[in-house]
N, C-alpha and C positions, 0 to 999 in steps of 0.2 A: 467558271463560277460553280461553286457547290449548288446540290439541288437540295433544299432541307422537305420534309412532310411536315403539313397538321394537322391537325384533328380538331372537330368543333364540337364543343362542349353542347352546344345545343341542337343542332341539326345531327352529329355524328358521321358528317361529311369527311372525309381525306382527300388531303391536293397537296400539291405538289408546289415548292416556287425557288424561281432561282435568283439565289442573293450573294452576294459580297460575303467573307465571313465577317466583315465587320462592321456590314448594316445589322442593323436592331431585329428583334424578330417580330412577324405579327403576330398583331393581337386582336383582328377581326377576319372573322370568315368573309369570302368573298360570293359566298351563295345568299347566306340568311343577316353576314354580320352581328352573328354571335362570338364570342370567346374561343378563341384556338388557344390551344398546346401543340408546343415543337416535340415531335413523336421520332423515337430513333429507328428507322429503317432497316433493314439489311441491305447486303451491299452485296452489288454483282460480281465484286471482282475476287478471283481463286485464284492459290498459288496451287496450281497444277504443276503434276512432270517431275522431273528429277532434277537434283538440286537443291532443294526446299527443306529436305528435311535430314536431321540430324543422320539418320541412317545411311545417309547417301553418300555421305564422308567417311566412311569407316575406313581405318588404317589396314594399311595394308598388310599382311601376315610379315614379320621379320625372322629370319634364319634363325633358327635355335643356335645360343650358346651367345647371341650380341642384342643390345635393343639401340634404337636410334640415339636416345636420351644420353644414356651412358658412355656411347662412341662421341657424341657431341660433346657432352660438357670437359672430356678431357684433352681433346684437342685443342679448345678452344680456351681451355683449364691454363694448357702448359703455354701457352703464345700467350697469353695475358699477365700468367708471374713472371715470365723472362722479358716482357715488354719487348724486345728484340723480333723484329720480321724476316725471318729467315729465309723468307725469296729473296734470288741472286738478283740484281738490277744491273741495269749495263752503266758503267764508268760517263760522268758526265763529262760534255766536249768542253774545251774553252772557249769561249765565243772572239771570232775575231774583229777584229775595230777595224774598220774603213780608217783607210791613210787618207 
């Protein structure tokens, strides 16, 4: 269950309480039973490490004189107009029937 904070408009109290997100919020302190506001928090969780961030993906240097883009789309260029799969496949058997 989420932990949400409030604040009370009259005392100036913070607490903490754990709800449903789809209980209702309060709306009385539990010190003085004045008026709370749902206050937004900061949250403890960090994305640490590596992984996370855009730099950590950086492509890899490519041989001058090719880039990956342009060796892809023509391969994949010419097998798509010709519709034809020009890997050899092995001849299929006839299947035999039980006498």
């Amino acid at each position: 269950m989420p932990i949400y904070e409030y604040q009370c408009s009259q005392c100036g109290e913070v607490f903490e309480a754990f709800q449903k997100i789809t209980d209702e919020p309060l709306t009385q302190c539990k010190f003085c039973r004045g008026i709370v506001e749902k206050i937004i928090s900061h949250t403890s969780f960090q994305l640490k490490g590596t992984g996370w961030y855009l730099t950590d993906y950086a492509r890899k240097s490519q041989p001058s004189g090719s880039s990956a883009s342009s060796s892809g789309e023509s391969k994949s260029g010419d097998k798509a107009e010709s519709g034809i799969d020009k890997t050899p496949s092995a001849p299929l058997k006839p299947e035999k029937k039980p006498a």
